[in-house]
N, C-alpha and C positions, 0 to 999 in steps of 0.2 A: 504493500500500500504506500503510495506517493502522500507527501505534506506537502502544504504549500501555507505560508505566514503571508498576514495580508494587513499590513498596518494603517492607520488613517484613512481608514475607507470613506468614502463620501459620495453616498449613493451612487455608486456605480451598479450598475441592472447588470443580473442576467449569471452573476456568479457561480459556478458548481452547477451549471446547466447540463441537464446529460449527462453529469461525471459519475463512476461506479468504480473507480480504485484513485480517488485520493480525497484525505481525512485536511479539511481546512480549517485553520484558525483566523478569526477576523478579526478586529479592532476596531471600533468605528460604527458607521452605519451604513449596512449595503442597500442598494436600490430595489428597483420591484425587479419580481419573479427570481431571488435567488435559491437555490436548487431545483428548479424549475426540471422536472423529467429527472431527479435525482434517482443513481439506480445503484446504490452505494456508497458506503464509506459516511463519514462525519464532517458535518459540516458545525462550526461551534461559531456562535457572535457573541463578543463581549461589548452590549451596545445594544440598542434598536434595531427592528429592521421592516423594510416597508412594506407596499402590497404584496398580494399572491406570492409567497414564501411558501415550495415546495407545491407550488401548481404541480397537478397530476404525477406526483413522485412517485416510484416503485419499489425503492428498497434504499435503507439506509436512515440515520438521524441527523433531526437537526436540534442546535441545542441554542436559545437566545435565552442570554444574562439580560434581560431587558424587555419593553413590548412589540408586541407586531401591528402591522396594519391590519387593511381586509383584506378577503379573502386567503386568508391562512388558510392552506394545505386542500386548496382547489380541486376537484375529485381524485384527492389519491388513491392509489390504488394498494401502498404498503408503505412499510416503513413508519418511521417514527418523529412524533415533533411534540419538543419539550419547550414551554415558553413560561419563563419567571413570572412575570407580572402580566399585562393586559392583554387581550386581543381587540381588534375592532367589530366592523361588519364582517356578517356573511363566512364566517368560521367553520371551517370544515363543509363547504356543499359542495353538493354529490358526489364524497368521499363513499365508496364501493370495496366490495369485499369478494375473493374468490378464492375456494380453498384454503390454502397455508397463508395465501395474503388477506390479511387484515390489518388494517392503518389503524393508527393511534394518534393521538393530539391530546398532551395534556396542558392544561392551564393553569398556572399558579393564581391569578388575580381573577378579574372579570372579562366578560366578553360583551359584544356589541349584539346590537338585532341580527335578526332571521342567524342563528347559528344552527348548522344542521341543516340547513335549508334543503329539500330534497333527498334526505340522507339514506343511505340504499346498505351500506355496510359500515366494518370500522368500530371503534370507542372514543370516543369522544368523553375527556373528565374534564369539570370545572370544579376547582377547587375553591376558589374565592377566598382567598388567605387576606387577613386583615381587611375584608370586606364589613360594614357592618348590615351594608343592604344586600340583595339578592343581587349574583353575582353576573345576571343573563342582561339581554334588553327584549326587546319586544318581540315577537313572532319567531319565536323559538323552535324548531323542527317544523316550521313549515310544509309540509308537501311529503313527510319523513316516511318510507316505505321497510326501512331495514335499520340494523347500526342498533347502537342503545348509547344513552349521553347519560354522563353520572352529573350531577351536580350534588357538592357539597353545602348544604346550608340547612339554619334552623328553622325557614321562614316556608310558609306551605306557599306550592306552585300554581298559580292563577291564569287565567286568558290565556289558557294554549291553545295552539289549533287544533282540529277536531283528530286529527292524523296524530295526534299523541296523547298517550295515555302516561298518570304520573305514578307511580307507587313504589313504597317501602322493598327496597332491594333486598334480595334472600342472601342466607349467609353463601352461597355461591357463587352469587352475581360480586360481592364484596371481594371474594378469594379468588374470584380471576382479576381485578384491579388491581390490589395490594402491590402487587411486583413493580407496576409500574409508579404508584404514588413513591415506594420506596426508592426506585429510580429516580426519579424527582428530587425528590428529600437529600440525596446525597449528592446530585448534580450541583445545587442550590444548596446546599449547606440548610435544610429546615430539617424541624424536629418532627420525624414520621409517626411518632405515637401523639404527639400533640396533634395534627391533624386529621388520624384517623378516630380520635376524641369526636369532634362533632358530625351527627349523622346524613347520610347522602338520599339524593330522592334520584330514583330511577325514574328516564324517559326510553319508551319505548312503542314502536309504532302501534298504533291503533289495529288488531285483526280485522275491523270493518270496513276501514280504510281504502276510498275504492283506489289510491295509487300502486295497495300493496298488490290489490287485485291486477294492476296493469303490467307490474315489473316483475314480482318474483313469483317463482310457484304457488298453488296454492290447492 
């Protein structure tokens, strides 16, 4: 596996596009679509970074010390994206699942409207660390046919669209997360048992749902 150190970045687009054997360190703030079609290796920002981060990726992480814009991790298809603090708009849509690939997104802070938008596979966590309000914005799993989104909070889930259904995760749904919260926790230096202290509400597509009717078996 190839490195490449990337100092004073300032939004320049399009970084780690396509790449699948070499591990980046950045510094600064890359531009839209970095790892865009990422198909391997580690891409690491210490710093912000802006739109579409890991459009349509396939394999590999990315890991921001910082937040992101919208459109984070635009229908990925695998791979992994760790983000400390915010997301904007439009978070994880039409992130898709097949077989062994399943994409992940985790969020340390909050996220922006329509997150999940379309959402067909994947996990999707919001943790909301040092959040006091609910850590989503409005129209949350929009259109959502697959996938499940955790959100961590103590605050019950309101106005969602009819395509999602909210409720108390099994101890199973928790023990296929855990791995990755801990992931997290030790990227970012947080305390993993303090955060798995407050309890999470599963989202998950509506069975009636006539989108699920359109896209996946039934």
């Amino acid at each position: 596996m190839k490195t490449k150190n990337i100092e004073s970045c300032f939004g320049q687009r399009f970084i780690g596009g396509g790449s699948k054997d070499t591990n980046y360190t950045i510094h600064g703030t890359p531009g839209n679509a970095l790892g865009s079609f990422l198909d391997g290796g580690t891409i690491t920002v210490h710093g912000n970074v802006q739109d579409a981060v890991g459009d349509t990726m396939n394999e590999g992480t990315i890991i921001v010390h910082g937040n992101a814009g919208d459109a984070l991790g635009y229908a990925m298809r695998g791979g992994s994206i760790f983000v400390k603090g915010d997301t904007g708009y439009r978070t994880g849509i039409h992130m898709k699942e097949y077989k062994e690939k399943r994409p992940l997104i985790v969020i340390g802070g909050k996220t922006g409207s329509f997150l999940g938008e379309y959402l067909a596979g994947g996990i999707i966590i919001v943790l909301g660390i040092n959040e006091r309000d609910l850590p989503l914005g409005n129209f949350t799993g929009t259109g959502m046919h697959g996938g499940k989104i955790f959100v961590r909070t103590k605050k019950s889930l309101a106005s969602l669209p009819a395509q999602v259904i909210a409720e108390k995760p099994l101890d199973a749904d928790l023990q296929e997360i855990m791995p990755s919260i801990k992931q997290f926790a030790e990227l970012f230096n947080f305390d993993f048992d303090h955060i798995i202290k407050t309890p999470f509400c599963l989202l998950r597509p509506n069975v009636k749902n006539p989108y699920k009717q359109l896209y996946t078996p039934h």
